[in-house]
C-alpha positions in Angstrom: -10.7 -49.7 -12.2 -12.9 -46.6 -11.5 -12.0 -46.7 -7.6 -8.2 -46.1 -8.8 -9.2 -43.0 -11.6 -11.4 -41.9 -8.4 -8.3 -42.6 -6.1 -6.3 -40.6 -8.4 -8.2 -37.4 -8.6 -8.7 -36.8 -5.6 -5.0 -37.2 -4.7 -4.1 -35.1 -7.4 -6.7 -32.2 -6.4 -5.5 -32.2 -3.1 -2.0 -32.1 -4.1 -2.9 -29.0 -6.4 -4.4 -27.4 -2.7 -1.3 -28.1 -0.7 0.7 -26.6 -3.9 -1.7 -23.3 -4.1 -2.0 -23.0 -0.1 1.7 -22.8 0.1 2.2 -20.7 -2.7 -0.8 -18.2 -1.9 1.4 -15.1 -0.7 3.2 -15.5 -4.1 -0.4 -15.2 -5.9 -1.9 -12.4 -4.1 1.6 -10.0 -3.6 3.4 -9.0 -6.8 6.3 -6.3 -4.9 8.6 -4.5 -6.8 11.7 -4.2 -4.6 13.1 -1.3 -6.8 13.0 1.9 -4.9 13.4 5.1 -7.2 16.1 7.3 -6.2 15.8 10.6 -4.8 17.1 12.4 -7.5 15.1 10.6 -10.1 11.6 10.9 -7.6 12.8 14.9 -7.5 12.4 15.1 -11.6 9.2 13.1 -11.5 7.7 16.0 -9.3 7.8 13.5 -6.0 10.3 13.4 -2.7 10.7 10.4 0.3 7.8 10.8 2.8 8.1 11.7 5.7 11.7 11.4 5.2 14.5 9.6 3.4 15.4 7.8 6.3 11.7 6.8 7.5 10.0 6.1 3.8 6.7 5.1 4.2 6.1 6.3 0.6 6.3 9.9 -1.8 4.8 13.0 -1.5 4.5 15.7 -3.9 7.7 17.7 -4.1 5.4 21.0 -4.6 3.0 22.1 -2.0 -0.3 23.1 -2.1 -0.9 26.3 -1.6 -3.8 26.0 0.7 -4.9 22.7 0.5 -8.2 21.5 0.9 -7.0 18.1 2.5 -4.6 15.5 2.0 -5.0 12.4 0.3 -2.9 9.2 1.1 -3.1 7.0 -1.8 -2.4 2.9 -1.4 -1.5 0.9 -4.3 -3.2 -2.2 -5.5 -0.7 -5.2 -5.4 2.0 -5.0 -7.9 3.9 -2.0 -8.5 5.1 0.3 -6.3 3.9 3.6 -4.9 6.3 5.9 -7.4 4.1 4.5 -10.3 1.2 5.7 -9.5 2.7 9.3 -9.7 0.0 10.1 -11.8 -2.4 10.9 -8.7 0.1 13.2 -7.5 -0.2 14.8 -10.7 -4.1 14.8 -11.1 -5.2 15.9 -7.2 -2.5 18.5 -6.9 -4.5 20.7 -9.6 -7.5 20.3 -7.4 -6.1 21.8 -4.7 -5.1 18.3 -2.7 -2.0 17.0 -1.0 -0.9 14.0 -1.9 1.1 11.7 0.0 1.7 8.4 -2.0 1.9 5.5 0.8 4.5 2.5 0.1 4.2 -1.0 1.6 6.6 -3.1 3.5 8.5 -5.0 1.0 7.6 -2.9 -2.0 9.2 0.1 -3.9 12.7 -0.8 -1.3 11.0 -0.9 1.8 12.1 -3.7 4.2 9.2 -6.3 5.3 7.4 -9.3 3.7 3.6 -8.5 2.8 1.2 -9.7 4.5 -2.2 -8.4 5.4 -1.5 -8.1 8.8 1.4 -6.0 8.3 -0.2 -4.0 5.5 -2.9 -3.1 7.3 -0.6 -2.0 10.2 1.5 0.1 8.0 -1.4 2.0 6.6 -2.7 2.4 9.9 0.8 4.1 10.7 1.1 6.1 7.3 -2.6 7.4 8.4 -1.4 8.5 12.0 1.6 10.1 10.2 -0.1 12.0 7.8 -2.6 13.0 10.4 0.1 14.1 12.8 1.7 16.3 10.0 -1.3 17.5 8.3 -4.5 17.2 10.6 -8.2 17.4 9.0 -9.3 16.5 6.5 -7.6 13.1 5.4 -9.0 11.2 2.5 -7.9 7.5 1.7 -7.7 6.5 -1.8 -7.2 2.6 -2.2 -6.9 0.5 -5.6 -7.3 -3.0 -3.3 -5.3 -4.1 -0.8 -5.5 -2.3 2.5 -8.4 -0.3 2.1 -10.2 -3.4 4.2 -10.1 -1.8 8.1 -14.0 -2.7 7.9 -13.5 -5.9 7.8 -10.6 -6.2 10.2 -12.6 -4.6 12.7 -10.7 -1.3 12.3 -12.6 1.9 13.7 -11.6 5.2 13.1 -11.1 5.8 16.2 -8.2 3.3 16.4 -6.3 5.0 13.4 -6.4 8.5 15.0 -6.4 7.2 19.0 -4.8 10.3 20.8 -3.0 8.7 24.3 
């Protein structure tokens, strides 16, 4: 009798592994697929960055006069970029550019999320920023990709000049 209650719980715990190993992507990404308009982003202060066509994210529709820097802001892992709008609003009065990265398969961009491809696309939104703005370049993560430590990210990869 206690070998089958034995029997049973440890089929049913790893049942409840195979059911939380499959499902894990669902757990850890919460995208919203909704992408906000340009003429809505426009009266929210933001635009498409770098461009319509190749959104990687927003950027504030004013420039700084004179910026000290630019910051590119990744968002944690539910919502999209255009809700965290607030930044924009906050680091603009201190004299900061602020660019408002997106994620593959968030806020309408094509791509599943993964941390591979996270990662990759922040490494790319970096180079980009880089390439428009130069020095300095602050990150500004709320969890997700802010991890190139522990991938074995230098910054010499984000900013290798060929």
């Amino acid at each position: 009798m206690i070998w089958k209650i034995v029997l049973y719980a440890v089929l049913g715990y790893v049942v409840l592994l195979a059911i939380v190993f499959v499902l894990q992507r669902k757990m850890l990404y919460y995208p919203d697929g909704s992408r906000l308009p340009e003429a809505s982003a426009q009266k929210t202060g933001l635009r498409s960055w770098p461009s319509v066509e190749n959104y990687h994210g927003y950027i504030g529709n004013h420039e700084v006069e004179n910026p000290k820097g630019t910051v590119i802001v990744f968002h944690g892992n539910a919502g999209t970029a255009y809700h965290r709008e607030y930044y924009v609003e906050a680091l603009t009065r201190l004299g900061l550019r602020v660019i408002l990265a997106e994620y593959p398969g968030y806020g309408g961009r094509d791509g599943k999320p993964s941390e591979e491809v996270l990662v990759g696309d922040a490494l790319e939104s970096i180079r980009l920023a880089h390439q428009a703005y130069g020095a300095p370049l602050y990150l500004w993560g709320e969890s997700l990709v802010l991890n190139f430590k522990n991938k074995g990210t230098k910054a010499s990869d984000i900013f290798r000049i060929n």
